[in-house]
C-alpha positions in Angstrom: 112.4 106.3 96.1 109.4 106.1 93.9 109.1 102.7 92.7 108.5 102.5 88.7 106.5 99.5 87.6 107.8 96.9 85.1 105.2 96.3 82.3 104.6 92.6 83.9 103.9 94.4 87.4 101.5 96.5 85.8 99.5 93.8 84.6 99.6 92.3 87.6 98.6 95.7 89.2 95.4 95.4 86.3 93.9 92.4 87.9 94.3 93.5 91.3 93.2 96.4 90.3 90.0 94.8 88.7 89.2 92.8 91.7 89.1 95.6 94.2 86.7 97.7 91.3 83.9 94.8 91.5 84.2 94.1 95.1 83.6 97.9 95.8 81.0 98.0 93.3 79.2 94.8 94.4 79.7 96.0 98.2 78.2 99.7 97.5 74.9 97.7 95.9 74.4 96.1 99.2 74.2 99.7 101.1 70.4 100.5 102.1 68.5 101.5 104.8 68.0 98.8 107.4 71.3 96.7 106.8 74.3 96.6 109.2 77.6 97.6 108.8 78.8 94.2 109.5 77.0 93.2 107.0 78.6 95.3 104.3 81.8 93.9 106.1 81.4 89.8 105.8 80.2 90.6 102.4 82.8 92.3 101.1 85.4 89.7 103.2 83.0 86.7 101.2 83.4 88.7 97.6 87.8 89.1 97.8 87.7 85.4 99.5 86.0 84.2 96.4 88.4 86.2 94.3 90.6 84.4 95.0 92.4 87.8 96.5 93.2 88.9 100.1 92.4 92.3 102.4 94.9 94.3 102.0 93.5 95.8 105.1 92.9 93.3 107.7 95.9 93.0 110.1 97.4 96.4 108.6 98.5 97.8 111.6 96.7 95.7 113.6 93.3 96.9 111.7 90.6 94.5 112.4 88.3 94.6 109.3 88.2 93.8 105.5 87.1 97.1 104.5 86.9 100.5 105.6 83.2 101.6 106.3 82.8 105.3 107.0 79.1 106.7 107.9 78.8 110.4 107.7 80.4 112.4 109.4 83.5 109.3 109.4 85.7 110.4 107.4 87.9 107.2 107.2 89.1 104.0 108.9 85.7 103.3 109.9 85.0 100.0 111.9 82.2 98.0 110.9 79.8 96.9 113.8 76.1 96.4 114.4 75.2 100.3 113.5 72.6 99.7 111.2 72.0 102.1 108.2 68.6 104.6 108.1 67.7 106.6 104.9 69.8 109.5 104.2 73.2 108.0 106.0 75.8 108.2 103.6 78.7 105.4 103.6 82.4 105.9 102.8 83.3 102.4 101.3 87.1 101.6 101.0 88.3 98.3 99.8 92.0 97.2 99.3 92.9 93.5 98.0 96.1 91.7 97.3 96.3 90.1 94.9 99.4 87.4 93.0 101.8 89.8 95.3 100.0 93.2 94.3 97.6 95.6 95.5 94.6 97.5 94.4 93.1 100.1 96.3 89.8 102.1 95.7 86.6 103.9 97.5 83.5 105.5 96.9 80.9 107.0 99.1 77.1 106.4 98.6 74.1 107.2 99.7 71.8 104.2 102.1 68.5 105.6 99.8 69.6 108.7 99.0 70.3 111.9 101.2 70.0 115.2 101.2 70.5 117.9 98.3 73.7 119.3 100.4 75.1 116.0 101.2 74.5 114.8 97.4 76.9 118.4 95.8 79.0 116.9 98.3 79.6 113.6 96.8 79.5 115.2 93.8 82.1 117.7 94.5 84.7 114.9 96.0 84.5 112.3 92.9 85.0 115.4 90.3 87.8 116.6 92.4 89.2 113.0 92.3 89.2 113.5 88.4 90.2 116.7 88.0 93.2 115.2 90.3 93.9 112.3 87.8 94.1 114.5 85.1 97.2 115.8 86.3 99.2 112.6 87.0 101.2 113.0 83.4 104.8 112.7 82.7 106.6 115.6 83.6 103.8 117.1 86.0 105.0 117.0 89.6 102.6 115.6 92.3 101.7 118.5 93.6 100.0 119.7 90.1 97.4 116.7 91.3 97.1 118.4 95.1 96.4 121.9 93.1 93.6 120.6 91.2 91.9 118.4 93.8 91.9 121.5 96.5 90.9 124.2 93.5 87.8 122.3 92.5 87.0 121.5 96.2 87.3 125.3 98.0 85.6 126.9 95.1 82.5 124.7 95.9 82.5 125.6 99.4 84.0 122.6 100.8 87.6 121.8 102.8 90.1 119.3 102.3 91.3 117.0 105.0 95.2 117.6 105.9 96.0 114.9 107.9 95.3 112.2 105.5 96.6 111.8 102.1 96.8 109.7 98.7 100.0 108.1 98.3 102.0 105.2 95.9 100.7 101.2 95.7 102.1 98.3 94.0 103.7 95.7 96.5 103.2 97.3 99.8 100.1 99.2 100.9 101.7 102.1 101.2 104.7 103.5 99.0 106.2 106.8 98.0 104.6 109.2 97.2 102.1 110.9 99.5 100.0 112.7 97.8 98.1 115.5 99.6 94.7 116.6 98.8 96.0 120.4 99.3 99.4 121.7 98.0 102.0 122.3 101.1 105.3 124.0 100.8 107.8 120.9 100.3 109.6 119.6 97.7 107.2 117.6 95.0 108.7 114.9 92.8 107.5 115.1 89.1 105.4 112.0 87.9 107.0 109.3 85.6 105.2 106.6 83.8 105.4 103.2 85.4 104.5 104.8 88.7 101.5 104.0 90.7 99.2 105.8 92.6 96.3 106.0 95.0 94.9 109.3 94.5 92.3 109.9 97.1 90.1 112.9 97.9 88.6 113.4 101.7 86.6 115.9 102.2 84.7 117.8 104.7 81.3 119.5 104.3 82.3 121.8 106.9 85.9 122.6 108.2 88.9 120.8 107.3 89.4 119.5 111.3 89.5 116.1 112.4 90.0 113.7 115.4 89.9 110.2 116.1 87.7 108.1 118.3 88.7 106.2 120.9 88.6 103.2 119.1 91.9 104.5 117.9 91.2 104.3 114.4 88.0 105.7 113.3 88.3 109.4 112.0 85.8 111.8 112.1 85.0 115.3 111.7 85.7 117.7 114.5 82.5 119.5 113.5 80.0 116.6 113.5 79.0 117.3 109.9 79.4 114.8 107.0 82.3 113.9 104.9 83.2 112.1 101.3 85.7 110.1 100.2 86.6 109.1 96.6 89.4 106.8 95.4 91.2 105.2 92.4 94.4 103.9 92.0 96.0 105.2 88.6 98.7 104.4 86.1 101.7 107.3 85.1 101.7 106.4 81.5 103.7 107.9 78.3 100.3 109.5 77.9 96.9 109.9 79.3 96.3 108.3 82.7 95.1 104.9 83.0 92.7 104.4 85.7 93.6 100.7 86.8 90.3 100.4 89.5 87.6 100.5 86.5 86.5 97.7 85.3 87.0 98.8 81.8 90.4 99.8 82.5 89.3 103.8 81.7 92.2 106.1 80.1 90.9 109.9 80.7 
């Protein structure tokens, strides 16, 4: 069961919402060369603390950190430690906060200086993939019209999209129906309705789509060593347009 959103959820999914926008925006302003990914990590722990918000990460599962912090070729569930950032790393930020009973959920990956011209399409690539995907999520459309769009505008620019993890409902819980592949599969796909809520969230590979996970038991990388990008907002099904609830100026495509 998709859960559809009363209008006084949905506000409270707007400030959430909000507050996981500026501490990923404030968090991503911190990334340079030289600074440590613990850093980044008490930082961003400081910023939903004096939010008056909560992680909606630590404890997940027994996940140990605030954020996600993802360095090249990490695709996701990065740990944050005392690896310390040189020019050209690029860093997968992903930051969930609860917030008066709701959560917001949202990443971005940037560059510590800037990086290469290949590594740059690639960000490139992944955050217009993650619009083209929001486009999609209108009444009537079914989620896998959003899965079409994301893998279309990824493969024709040379790139792969990472199967084993996928976008998928937030309100309440962290984690709600639907997932939301990056790819379209052969199962059933439930059409979108407004009120519905959803974390629509692009991870993709430079080179193939294959991935494994250290033995830190969460940290995903790529199988192939090379680097990865990861995009993320959490969206509103409306009566119209989409409603992009992680900008701070509550964007409607």
């Amino acid at each position: 069961m998709i859960p559809i959103k009363t209008k006084k959820e949905i506000e409270a999914m707007r400030e959430s919402c909000a507050l996981a926008a500026k501490v990923l925006i404030e968090t991503a302003e911190q990334v340079k060369p030289g600074i440590m990914t613990k850093d980044l990590e008490q930082f961003a722990a400081e910023r939903i603390k004096a939010y008056g918000a909560k992680s909606a990460f630590l404890g997940y599962r027994g996940y140990p950190n605030n954020i996600c912090i993802s360095v090249n070729e990490e695709v996701v569930h990065g740990l944050a430690g005392k690896r310390k950032l040189k020019f050209g790393d690029i860093v997968s930020l992903d930051v969930g906060v609860l917030y008066k009973g709701f959560i917001g959920d949202t990443a971005k990956t940037v560059p510590a200086g800037g990086c290469d011209i290949d590594v740059q399409k690639l960000l490139i690539v992944t955050e217009a993939a993650l619009y083209e995907g929001i486009k999609q999520a209108v009444p009537g459309n079914k989620v896998k019209d959003i899965s079409r769009a994301i893998q279309t505008t990824v493969e024709k620019n040379g790139f792969s999209v990472v199967r084993e993890f996928v976008g998928h409902g937030v309100g309440r819980k962290l984690h709600e129906e639907p997932q939301i592949p990056n790819y379209v599969d052969d199962g059933d796909s439930p059409e979108l309705k407004p009120g519905m809520t959803l974390a629509i969230e692009p991870m993709i590979n430079m080179g193939k789509p294959d991935v494994v996970i250290l033995k830190d038991c969460w940290t995903v990388v790529t199988k192939d060593g090379k680097p990865s990008a990861h995009f993320e907002h959490t969206v509103l099904v409306t009566e119209n347009e989409p409603e992009i609830l992680t900008c701070l100026n509550q964007t409607v495509l």
